[in-house]
C-alpha positions as CSV (number, residue, x, y, z in Angstrom):
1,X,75.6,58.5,84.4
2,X,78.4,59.7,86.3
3,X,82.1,59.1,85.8
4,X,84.0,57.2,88.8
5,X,85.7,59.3,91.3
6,X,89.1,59.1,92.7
7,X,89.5,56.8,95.4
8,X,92.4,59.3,97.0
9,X,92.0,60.7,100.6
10,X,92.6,64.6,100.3
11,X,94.6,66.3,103.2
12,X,91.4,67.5,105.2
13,X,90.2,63.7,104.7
14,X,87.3,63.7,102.7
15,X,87.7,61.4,99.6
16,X,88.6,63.2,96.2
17,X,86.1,64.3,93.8
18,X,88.2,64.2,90.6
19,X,87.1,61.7,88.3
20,X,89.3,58.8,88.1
21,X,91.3,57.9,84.7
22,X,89.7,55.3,82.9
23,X,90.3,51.9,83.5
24,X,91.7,53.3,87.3
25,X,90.9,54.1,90.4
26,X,92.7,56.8,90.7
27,X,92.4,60.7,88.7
28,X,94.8,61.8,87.3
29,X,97.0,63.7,90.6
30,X,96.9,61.0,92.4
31,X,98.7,58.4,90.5
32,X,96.0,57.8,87.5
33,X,98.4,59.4,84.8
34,X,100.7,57.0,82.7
35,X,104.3,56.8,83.8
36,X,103.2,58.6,87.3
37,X,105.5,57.4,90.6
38,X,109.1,57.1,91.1
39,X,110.5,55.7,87.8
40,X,112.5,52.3,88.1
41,X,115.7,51.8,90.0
42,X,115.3,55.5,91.1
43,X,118.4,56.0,92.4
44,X,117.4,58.8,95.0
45,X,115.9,55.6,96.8
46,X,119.0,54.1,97.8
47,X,119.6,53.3,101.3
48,X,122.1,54.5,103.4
49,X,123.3,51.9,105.6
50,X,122.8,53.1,108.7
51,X,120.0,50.4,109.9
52,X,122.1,47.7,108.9
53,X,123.0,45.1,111.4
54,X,126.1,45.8,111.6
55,X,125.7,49.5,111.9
56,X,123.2,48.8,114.8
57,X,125.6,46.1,116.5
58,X,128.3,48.9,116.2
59,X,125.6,51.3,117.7
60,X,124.8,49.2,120.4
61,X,129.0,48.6,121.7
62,X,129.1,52.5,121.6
63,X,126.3,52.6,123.7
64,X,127.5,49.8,126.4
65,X,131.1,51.6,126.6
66,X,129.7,54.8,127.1
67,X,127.1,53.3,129.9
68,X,130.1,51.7,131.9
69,X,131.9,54.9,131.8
70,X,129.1,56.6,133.0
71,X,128.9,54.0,136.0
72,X,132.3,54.4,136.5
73,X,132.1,57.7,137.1
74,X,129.5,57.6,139.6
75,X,131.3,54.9,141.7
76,X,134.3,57.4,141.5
77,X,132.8,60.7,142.7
């Protein structure tokens, strides 16, 4: 009997053919392995702010100023 195989995709799309580590679905380079992923509170993870909704409100003035000038403009010349 055959082991189980990964259940990863590889980059040309055909399914992995490492076996998976026991009790997973998964081998061992693709997330199988103990204590594999980001660890917790990774702090490289943090957000930046600049979706918030006040950073898009704040976008979004800019944007209306800068299209009246624009029209402003054109009614001038």
């Amino acid at each position: 009997m055959t082991s189980p195989r990964c259940g990863a995709a590889t980059r040309s799309g055909t399914a992995c053919r490492a076996p998976a580590v026991q009790g997973k679905t998964r081998c061992r380079m693709h997330g199988g392995a103990r204590r594999s992923g980001a660890p917790r509170g990774n702090q490289n993870a943090r957000t930046h702010g600049e979706f918030t909704r006040d950073a898009a409100a704040e976008r979004r003035q800019v944007r209306d100023v800068l299209e009246d000038a624009r029209k402003l403009l054109r009614e001038l010349s």
